[in-house]
C-alpha positions in Angstrom: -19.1 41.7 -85.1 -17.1 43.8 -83.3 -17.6 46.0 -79.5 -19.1 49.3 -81.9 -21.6 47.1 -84.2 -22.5 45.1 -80.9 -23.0 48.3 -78.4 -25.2 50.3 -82.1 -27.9 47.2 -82.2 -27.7 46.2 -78.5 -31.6 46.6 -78.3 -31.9 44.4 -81.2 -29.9 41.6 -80.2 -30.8 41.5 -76.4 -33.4 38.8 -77.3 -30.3 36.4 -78.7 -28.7 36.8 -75.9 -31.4 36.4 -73.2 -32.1 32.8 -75.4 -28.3 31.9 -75.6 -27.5 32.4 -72.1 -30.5 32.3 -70.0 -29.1 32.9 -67.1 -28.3 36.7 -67.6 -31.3 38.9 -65.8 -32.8 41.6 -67.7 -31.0 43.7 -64.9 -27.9 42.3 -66.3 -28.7 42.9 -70.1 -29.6 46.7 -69.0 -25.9 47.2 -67.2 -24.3 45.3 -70.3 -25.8 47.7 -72.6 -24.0 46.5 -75.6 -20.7 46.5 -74.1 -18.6 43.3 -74.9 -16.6 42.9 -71.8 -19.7 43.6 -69.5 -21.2 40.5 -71.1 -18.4 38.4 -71.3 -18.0 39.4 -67.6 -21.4 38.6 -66.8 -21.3 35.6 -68.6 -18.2 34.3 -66.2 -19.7 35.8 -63.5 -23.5 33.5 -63.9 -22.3 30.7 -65.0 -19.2 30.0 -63.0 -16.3 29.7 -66.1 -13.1 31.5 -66.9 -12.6 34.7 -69.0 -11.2 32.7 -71.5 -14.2 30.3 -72.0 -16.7 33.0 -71.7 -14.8 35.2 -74.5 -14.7 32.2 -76.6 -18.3 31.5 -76.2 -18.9 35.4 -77.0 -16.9 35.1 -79.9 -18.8 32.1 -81.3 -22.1 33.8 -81.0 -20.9 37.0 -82.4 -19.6 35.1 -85.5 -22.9 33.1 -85.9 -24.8 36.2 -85.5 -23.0 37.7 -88.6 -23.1 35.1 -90.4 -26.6 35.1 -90.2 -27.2 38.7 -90.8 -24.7 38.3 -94.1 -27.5 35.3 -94.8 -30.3 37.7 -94.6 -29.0 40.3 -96.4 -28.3 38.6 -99.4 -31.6 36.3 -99.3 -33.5 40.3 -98.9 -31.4 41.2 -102.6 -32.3 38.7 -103.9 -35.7 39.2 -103.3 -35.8 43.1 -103.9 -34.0 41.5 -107.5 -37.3 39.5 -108.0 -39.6 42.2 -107.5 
C-alpha cells in the first residue's frame, strides 16, 4: 500500500494501527492522519527504535494489510459469483 492508498482510508485503518502498536495515542493517530512518515516517526519516536526498524515494521504491516484486503476481495467475488 502505498503513502496515497494509506492517507484515502486512514479512518478505516486507524483501528489496525491502534492494535499493532498500542502505544500510539489517539492524539498521535489524529496528527498522523494517514501520512506514512508521521507514523513511522511516531512509531520511532514511542517505542524508542531507529528509522530503519520502524519503516521496516510499517512496511510489514502495510504488506499484510493488502494482502488481506486482496483476500477479501476475492473471497466477496466469489460470493457475489454464488448468488
Amino acid at each position: 500500500m502505498n503513502s496515497d492508498q494509506l492517507k484515502g482510508k486512514w479512518k478505516q485503518m486507524k483501528g489496525g494501527v491502534k492494535e499493532r502498536w498500542g502505544k500510539l495515542t489517539d492524539d498521535d493517530l489524529d496528527v498522523i492522519d494517514g501520512k506514512q512518515d508521521q507514523l513511522i516517526g511516531k512509531i520511532q519516536e514511542r517505542y524508542g527504535i531507529a528509522k530503519e526498524a520502524a519503516q521496516k515494521q510499517v512496511d510489514e504491516w502495510n504488506a499484510a494489510e493488502s494482502r488481506q484486503a486482496v483476500s477479501h476481495e476475492a473471497e466477496m467475488e466469489q460470493r457475489r459469483k454464488a448468488s
